[in-house]
DRENKOLMAR-922062 format. One record per residue (C-alpha): z, x, y; residue number from 1. Coordinates in steps of 0.1 Angstrom, whole numbers, plus 2048, in hexadecimal, padded with zeros to 3 digits. Layout:
<nodes>
Z / X / Y / NUM
...
</nodes>
This chain:
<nodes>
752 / 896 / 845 / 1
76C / 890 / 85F / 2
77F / 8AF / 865 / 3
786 / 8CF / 857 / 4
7AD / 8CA / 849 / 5
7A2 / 8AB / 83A / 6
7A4 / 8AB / 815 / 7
788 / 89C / 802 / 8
77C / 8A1 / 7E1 / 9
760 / 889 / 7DF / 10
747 / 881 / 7FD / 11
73E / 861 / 809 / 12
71E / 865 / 7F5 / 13
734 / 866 / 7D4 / 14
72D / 88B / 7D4 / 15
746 / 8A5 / 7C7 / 16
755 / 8B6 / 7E1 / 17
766 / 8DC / 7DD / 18
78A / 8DD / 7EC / 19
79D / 900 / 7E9 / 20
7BB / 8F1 / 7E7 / 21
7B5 / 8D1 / 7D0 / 22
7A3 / 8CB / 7B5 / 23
79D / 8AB / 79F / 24
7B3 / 8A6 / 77D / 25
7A1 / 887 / 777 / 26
788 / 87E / 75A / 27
76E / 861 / 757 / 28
787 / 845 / 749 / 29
79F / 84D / 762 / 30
787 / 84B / 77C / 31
77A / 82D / 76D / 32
798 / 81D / 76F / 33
79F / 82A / 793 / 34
781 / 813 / 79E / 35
78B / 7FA / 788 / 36
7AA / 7F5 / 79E / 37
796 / 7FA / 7BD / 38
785 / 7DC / 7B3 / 39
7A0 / 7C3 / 7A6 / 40
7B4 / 7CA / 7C8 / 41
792 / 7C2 / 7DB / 42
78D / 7A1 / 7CB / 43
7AD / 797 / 7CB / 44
7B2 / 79F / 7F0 / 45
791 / 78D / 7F5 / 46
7A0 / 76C / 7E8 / 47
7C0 / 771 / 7F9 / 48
7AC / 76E / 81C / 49
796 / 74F / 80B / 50
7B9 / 742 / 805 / 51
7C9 / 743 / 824 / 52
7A6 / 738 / 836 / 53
7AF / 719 / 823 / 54
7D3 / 719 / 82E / 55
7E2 / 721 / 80C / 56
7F3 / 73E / 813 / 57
808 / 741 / 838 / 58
7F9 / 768 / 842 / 59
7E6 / 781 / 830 / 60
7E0 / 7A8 / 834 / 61
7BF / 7B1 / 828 / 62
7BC / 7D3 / 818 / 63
796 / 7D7 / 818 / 64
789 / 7FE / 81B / 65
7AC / 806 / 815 / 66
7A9 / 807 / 7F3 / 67
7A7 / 82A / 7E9 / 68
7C4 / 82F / 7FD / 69
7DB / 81C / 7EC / 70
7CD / 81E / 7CA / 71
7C9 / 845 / 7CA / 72
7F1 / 845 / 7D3 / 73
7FE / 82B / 7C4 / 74
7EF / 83A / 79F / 75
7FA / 85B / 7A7 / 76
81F / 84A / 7A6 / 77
833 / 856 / 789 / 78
844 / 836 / 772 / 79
866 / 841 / 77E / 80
85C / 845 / 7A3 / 81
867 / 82A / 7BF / 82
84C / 81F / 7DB / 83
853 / 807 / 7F9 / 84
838 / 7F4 / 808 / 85
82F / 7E7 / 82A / 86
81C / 7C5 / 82A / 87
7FC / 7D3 / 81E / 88
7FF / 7E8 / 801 / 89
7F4 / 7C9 / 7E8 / 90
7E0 / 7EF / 7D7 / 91
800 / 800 / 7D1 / 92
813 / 7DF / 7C0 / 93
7F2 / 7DD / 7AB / 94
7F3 / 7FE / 79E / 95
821 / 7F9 / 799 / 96
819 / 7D9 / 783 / 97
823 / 7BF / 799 / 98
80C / 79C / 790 / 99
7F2 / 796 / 7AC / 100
806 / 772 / 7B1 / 101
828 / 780 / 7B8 / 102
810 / 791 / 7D9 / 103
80B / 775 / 7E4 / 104
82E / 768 / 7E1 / 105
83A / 76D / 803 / 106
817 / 767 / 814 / 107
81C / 742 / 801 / 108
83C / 743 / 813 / 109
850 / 738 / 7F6 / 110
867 / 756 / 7EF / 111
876 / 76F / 804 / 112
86C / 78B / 7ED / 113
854 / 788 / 7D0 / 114
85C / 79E / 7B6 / 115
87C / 7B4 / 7A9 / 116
878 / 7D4 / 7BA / 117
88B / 7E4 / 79C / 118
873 / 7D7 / 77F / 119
852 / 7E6 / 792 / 120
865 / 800 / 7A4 / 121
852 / 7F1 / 7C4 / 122
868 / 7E2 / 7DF / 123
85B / 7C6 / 7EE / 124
843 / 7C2 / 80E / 125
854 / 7CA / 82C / 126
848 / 7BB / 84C / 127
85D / 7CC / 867 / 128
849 / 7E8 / 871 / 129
854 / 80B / 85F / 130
876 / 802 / 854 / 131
869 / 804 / 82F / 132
868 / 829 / 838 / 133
892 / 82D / 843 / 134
894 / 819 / 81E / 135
882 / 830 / 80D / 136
892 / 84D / 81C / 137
8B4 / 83F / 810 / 138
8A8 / 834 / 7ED / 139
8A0 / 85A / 7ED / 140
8BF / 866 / 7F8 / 141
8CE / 853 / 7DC / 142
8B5 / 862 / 7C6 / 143
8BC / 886 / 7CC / 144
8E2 / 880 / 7C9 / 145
8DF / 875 / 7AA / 146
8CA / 891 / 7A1 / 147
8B0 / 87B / 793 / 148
88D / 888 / 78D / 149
87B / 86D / 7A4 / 150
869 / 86E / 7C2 / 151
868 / 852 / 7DF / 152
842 / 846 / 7EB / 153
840 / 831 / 80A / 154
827 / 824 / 821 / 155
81F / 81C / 842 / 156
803 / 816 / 859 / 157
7F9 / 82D / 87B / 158
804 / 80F / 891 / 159
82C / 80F / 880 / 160
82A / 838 / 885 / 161
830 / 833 / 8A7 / 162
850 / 81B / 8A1 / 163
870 / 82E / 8A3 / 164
87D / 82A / 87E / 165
860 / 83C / 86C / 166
86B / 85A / 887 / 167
88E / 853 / 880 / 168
884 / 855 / 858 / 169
873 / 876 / 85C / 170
890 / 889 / 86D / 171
8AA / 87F / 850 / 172
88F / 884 / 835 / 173
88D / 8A8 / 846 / 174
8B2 / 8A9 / 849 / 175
8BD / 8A5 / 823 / 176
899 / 8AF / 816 / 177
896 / 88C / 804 / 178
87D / 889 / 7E4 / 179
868 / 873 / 7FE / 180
842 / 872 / 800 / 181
839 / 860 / 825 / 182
815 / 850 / 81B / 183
804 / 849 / 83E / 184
7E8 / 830 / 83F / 185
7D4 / 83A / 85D / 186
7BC / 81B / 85F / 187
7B7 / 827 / 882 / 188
7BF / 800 / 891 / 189
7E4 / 7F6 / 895 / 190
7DC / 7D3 / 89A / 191
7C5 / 7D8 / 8BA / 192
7D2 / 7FA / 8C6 / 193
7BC / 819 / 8B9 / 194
7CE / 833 / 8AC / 195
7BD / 84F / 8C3 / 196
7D2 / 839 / 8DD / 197
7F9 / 83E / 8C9 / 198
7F1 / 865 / 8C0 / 199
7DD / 87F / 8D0 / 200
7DD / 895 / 8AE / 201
7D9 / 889 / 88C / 202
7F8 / 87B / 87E / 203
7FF / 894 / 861 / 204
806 / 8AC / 87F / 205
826 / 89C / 885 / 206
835 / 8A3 / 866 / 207
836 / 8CA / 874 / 208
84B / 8C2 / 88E / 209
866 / 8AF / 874 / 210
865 / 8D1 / 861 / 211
84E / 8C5 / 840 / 212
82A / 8CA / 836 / 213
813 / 8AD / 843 / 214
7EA / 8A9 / 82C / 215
7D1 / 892 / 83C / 216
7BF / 889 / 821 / 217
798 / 870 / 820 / 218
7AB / 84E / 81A / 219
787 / 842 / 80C / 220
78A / 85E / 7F5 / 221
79D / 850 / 7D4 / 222
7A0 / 86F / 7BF / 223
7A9 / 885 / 7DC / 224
7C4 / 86A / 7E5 / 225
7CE / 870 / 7C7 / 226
7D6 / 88F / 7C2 / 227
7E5 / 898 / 7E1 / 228
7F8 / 876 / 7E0 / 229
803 / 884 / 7BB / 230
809 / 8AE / 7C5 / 231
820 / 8A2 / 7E2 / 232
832 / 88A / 7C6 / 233
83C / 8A9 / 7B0 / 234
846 / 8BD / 7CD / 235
85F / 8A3 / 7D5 / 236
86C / 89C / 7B1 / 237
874 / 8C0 / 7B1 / 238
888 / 8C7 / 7CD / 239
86C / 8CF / 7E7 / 240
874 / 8B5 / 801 / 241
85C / 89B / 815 / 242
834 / 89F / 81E / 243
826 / 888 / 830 / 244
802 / 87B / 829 / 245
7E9 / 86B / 840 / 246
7CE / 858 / 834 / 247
7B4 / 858 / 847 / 248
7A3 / 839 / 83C / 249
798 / 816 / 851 / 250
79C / 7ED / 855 / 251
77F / 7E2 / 84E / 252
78C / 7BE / 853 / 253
7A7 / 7AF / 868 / 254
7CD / 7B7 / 86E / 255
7D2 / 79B / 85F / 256
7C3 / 778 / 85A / 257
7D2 / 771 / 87B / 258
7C2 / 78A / 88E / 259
79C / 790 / 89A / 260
791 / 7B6 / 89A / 261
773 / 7AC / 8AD / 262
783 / 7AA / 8C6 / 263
791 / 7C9 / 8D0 / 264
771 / 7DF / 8BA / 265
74C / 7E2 / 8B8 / 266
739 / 7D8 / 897 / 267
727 / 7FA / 897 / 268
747 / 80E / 890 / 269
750 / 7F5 / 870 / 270
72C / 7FA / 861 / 271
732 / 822 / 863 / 272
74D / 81B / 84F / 273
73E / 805 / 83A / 274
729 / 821 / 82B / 275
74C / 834 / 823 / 276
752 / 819 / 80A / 277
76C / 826 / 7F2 / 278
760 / 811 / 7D5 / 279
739 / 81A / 7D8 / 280
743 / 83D / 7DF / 281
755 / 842 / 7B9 / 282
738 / 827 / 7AD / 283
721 / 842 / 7B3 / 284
734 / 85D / 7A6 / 285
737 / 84D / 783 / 286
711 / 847 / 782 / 287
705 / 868 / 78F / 288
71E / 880 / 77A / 289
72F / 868 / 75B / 290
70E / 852 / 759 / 291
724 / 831 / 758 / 292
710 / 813 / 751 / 293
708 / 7F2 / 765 / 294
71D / 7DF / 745 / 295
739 / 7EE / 750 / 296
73B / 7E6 / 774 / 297
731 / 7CB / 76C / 298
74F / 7C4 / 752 / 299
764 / 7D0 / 773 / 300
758 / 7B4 / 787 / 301
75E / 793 / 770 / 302
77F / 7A4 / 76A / 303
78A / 7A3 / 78E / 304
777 / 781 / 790 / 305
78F / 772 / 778 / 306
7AE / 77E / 781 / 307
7A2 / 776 / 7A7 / 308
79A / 74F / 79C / 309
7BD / 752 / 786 / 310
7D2 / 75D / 7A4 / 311
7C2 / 73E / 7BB / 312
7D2 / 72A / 7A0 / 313
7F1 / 73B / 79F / 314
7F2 / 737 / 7C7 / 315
7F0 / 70C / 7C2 / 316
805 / 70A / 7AA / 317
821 / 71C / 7BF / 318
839 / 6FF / 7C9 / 319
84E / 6FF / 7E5 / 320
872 / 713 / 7DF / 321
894 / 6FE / 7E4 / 322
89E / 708 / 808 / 323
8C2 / 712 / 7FA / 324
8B1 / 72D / 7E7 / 325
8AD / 744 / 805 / 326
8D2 / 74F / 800 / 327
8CA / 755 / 7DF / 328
8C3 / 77F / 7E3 / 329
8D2 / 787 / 803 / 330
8E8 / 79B / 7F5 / 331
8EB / 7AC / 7D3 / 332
90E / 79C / 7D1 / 333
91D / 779 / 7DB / 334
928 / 781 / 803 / 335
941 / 766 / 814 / 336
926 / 75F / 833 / 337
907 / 758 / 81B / 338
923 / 741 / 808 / 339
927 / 731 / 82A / 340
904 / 729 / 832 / 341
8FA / 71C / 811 / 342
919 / 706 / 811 / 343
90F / 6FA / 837 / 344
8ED / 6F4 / 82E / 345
8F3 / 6DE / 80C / 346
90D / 6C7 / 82B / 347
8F1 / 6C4 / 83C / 348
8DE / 6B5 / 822 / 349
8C0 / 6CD / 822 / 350
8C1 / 6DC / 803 / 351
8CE / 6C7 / 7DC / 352
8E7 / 6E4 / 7DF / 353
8DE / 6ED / 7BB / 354
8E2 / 712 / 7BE / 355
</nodes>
């Protein structure tokens, strides 16, 4: 479709698609309920962006024709595996558990976090560009000195692959051979910058020169995401070291609500993508080969149409926090500065002081 070395299992036709080296170890309910996902996250990024239109939320990253991307990894993810996030992986939290309102959490600007990273073993968004990656490279560390049978998943877009921690994370991954998969959306825009601009190869290639294996796999493609995403997940629970995948998938919407992709790209590159639609591409595949009926996609839909109209309710109820609560998980034990600054800010008056 693309390129040779890229791995795809099923065209953009929804047409099976013969790979030497991968092969599908999915059945119909599985792939069922891979496009059940694809559809929930869709929806409920598609009311995020409503919401924010509306000034309800502060920011929003919209995930659309990302999809397979993050679904395909996030369910190849083992219970006991650990992923951090960037911003935009609302996909991957879907698939760890974590309830579409506690997304939206720090988008609201009412928390600081969202969620326990321990319950959903899914750390929380971070927005600083790739310094989830240097966390997940420690939490892996950790992991292999405990000689725990996990592996570490993180992600990161092409844009933060030019930012000097997810380089820095890379060497000591290659250094210690940490259980640490590097999951590389390429959605070929960081913000306004192409990505042919920031690397004149493809970014798997880089892994080589780190001293680990590096798959570009179709990012539109859900089941091949999948089980690269989940081959590269063994190899690291059992002692094989990082790989680094690139997904080579697209934006079809903005950066973020704050940002207008029309200006810096033309309309006719968008509507080739269109056509790659991850969600119409397995849509066809379960009508052409497992003869799934319109009652079920249709069941799909009003399912992701309630829990779209639910989360909008979650979002208004969401009051604003006490500001003395920001102290409140700065640390995982009570520290003598954040003592200082809660005790300063209740003398000033701006908080009841209740915490």
């Amino acid at each position: 479709m693309i390129d040779e070395e890229l791995v795809q299992l099923l065209t953009p036709e929804g047409l099976r698609n013969v790979n030497p080296d991968y092969e599908s170890t999915l059945g119909r309910d599985e792939i069922v309920g891979l496009y059940r996902d694809m559809v929930i996250i869709r929806r409920l990024c598609n009311e995020s962006t409503s919401l924010q239109r509306q000034g309800q939320l502060a920011l929003w990253a919209p995930v659309q024709g990302q999809e397979a991307a993050q679904i395909g990894a996030g369910r190849a993810l083992a219970p006991k595996d650990f992923s951090f996030p960037s911003y935009r992986e609302h996909g991957v939290a879907w698939c760890r558990g974590v309830p579409p309102e506690d997304m939206l959490r720090v988008f609201r600007a009412v928390t600081t976090g969202g969620w326990d990273p321990q319950k959903y073993r899914h750390s929380v968004p971070t927005v600083v560009l790739g310094n989830q990656t240097l966390h997940a490279v420690g939490y892996a560390m950790g992991v292999q000195r405990d000689g725990a049978e996990e592996a570490v998943l993180t992600f990161f877009g092409d844009g933060a692959s030019s930012q000097g921690d997810v380089l820095e994370s890379f060497v000591w991954a290659a250094s210690f051979n940490a259980p640490v998969v590097f999951f590389c959306q390429n959605n070929q825009w960081g913000i306004s910058t192409p990505s042919s601009v920031q690397s004149r190869i493809p970014l798997s290639h880089r892994a080589h020169g780190f001293g680990f294996p590096g798959i570009r796999v179709d990012g539109n493609d859900v089941l091949a995401v999948y089980e690269v995403t989940r081959r590269a997940l063994e190899n690291a629970r059992v002692g094989g070291g990082p790989t680094l995948i690139e997904a080579y998938t697209y934006r079809i919407g903005a950066h973020t609500t704050s940002d207008d992709p029309t200006r810096y790209r033309i309309d006719a590159e968008v509507e080739v993508w269109k056509h790659r639609d991850p969600l119409e591409r397995v849509k066809s595949l379960l009508v052409r080969e497992y003869k799934v009926n319109k009652a079920t996609f249709e069941k799909v839909a009003a399912e992701a149409e309630s829990l779209a109209l639910k989360l909008r309710d979650d979002v208004l109820a969401m009051g604003r926090p006490d500001p003395i609560t920001m102290f409140d998980h700065a640390y995982a034990a009570p520290h003598p500065l954040v003592d200082e600054g809660r005790r300063e800010m209740v003398e000033l008056g701006i908080s009841g002081g209740s915490h």
